[in-house]
C-alpha positions as CSV (number, residue, x, y, z in Angstrom):
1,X,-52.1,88.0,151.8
2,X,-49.3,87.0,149.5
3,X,-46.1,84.4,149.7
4,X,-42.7,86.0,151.0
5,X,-41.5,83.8,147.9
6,X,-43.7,85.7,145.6
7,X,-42.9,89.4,146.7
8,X,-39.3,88.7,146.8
9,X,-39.7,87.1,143.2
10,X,-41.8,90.4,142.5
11,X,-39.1,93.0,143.9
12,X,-36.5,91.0,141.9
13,X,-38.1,91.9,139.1
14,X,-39.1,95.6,139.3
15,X,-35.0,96.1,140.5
16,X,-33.8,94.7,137.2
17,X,-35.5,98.1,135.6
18,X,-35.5,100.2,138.3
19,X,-34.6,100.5,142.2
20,X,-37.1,101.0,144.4
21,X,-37.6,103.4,147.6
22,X,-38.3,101.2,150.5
23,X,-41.7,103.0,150.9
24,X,-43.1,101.9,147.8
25,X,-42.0,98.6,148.3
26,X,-43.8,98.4,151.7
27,X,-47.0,100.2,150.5
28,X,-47.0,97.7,147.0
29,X,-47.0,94.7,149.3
30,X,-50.3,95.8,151.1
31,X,-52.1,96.7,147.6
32,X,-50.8,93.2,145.7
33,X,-53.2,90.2,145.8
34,X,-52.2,86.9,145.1
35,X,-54.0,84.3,143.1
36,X,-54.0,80.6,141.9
37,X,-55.3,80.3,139.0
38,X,-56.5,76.5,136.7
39,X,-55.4,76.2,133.1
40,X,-58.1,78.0,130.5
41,X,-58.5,80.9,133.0
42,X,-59.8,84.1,131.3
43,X,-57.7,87.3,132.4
44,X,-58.6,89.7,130.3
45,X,-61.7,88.9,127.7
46,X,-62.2,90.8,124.5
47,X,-63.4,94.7,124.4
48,X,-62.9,94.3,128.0
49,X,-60.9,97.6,129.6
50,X,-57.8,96.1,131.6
51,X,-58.8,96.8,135.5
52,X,-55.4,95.1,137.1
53,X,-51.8,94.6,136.1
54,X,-50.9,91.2,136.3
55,X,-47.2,89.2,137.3
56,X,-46.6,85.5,136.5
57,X,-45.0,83.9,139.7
58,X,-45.6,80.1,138.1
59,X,-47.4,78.9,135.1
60,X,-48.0,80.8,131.7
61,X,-51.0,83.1,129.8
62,X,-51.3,83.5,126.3
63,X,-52.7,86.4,124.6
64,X,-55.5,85.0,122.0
65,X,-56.4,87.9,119.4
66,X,-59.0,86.8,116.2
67,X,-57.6,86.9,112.7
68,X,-60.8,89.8,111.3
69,X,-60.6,88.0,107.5
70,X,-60.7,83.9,108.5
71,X,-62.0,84.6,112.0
72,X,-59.1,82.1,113.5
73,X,-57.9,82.7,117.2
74,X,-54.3,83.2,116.9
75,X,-51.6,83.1,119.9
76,X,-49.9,86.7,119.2
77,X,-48.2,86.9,122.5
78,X,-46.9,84.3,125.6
79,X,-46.0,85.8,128.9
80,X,-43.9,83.2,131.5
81,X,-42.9,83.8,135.5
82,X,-41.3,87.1,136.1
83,X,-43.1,88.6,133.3
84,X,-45.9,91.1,133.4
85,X,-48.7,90.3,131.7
86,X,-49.1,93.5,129.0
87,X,-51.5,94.0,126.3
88,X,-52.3,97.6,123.9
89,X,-54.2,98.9,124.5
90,X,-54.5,98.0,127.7
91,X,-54.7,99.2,131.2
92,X,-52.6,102.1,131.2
93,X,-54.8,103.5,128.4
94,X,-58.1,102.2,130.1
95,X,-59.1,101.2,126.2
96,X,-61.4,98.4,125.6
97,X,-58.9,95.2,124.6
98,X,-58.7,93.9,120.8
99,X,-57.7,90.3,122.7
100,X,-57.9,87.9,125.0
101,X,-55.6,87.3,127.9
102,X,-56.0,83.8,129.2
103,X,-54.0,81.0,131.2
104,X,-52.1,78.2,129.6
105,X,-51.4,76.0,132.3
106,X,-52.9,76.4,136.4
107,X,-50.4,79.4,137.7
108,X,-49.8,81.7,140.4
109,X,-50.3,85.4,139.9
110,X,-49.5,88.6,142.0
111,X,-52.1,91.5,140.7
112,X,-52.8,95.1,141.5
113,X,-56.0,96.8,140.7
114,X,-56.0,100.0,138.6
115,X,-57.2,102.2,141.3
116,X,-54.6,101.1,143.8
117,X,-51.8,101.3,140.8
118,X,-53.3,105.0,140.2
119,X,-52.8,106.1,143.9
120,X,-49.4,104.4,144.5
121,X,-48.7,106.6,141.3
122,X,-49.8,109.9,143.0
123,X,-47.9,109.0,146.2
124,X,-44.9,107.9,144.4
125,X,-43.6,109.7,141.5
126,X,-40.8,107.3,140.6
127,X,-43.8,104.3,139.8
128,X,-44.5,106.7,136.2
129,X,-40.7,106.0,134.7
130,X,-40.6,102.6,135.5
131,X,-43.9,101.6,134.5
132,X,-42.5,103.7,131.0
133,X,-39.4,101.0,131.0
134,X,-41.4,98.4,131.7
135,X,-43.6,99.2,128.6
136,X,-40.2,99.8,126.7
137,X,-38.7,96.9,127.5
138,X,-42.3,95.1,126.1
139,X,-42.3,96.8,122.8
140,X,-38.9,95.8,122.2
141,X,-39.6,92.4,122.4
142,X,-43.0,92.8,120.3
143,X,-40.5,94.0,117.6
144,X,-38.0,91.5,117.8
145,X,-41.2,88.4,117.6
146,X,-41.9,90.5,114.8
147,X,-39.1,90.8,113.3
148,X,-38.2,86.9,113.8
149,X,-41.7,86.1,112.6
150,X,-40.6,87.8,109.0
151,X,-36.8,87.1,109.0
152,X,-36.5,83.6,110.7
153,X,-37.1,80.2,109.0
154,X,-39.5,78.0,110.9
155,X,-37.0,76.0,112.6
156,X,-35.1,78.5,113.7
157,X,-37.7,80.4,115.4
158,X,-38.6,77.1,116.5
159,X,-35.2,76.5,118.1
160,X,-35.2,80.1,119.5
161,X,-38.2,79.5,121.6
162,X,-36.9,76.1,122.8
163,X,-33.4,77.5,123.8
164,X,-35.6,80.0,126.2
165,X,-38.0,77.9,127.1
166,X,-37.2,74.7,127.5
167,X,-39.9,72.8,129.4
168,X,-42.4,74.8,127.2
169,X,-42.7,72.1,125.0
170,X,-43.8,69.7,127.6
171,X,-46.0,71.3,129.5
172,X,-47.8,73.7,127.2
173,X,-50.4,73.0,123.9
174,X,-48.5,72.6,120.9
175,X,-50.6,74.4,119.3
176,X,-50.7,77.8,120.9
177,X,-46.7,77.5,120.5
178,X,-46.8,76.8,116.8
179,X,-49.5,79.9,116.4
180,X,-47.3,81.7,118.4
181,X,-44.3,80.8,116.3
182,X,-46.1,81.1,112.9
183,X,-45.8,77.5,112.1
184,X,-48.6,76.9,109.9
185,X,-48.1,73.1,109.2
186,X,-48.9,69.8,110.4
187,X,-47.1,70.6,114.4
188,X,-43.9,71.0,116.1
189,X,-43.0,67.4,116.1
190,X,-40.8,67.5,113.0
191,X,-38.7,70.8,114.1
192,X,-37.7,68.4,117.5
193,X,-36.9,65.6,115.0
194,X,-34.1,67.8,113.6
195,X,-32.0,67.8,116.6
């Protein structure tokens, strides 16, 4: 059974790519499970083939992928609420994961198994383009941290993130953020200093 709150929060989301036929919204609300989850909570472990699509009601995740020449886990992606939580390969390619996908803080999460997700699909040919603009809209902002990551100074990447994430800084470990960001120095306290 999932929260009114977190369907509606769900729906909200899906609209802002695509609108939906009142069917599929009825028939995803009996295939969504809803789940609390604590802070350090592994969603996805490493070689692992993705077997649910995940959506952040409250909390955060982190994707945690190892550095192959100094062995170092590095932050490479954050997801926050209203975001789905997307990894390549991943579970649209049922490939075995090159990271981790784990909580950062204790968070509410709407899920779907694959197998559900792959008969909704059958039933409803209109879930293939949106899951494709979902994805899109993903890989855009993978190239944009990317492009950030190599064009950005550290402080301004560092005022980027605060800017759209504001209680991040407060609530989350400073140094996921600064492995996120690419800050490679002694923490984030001397990029708030500079306000």
């Amino acid at each position: 059974m999932i929260s009114e709150h977190a369907f509606r929060f769900f729906l909200r989301t899906l609209e802002k790519f695509q609108g939906l036929d009142p069917l599929l919204n009825l028939k995803l609300r009996t295939y969504l499970h809803e789940t609390q989850t604590p802070r350090g909570e592994n969603l996805l472990r490493t070689k692992a083939v993705h077997q649910a699509l995940y959506f952040i009601v409250s909390g955060s995740a982190r994707e945690v992928t190892v550095q192959p020449q100094t062995g170092n886990a590095e932050t490479t992606w954050m997801w926050f609420p209203g975001d789905f939580v997307y990894t390549t390969p991943g579970l649209f390619s049922q490939q075995p994961s090159d990271s981790r996908v784990e909580t950062m803080e204790e968070s509410i999460l709407l899920y779907i198994e694959k197998e559900n997700f792959n008969q909704l699909e059958l039933e409803f040919g209109e879930l293939r383009p949106l899951t494709e603009r979902i994805r899109d809209h993903y890989h855009q902002l993978l190239k944009a941290h990317a492009f950030a990551l190599a064009a950005l100074t550290n402080q301004e990447r560092f005022d980027q993130f605060v800017r759209r994430r504001p209680k991040a800084l407060a609530t989350l470990n400073h140094k996921h953020i600064a492995s996120f960001l690419g800050i490679r120095d002694k923490g984030l306290d001397r990029y708030s200093q500079k306000k």
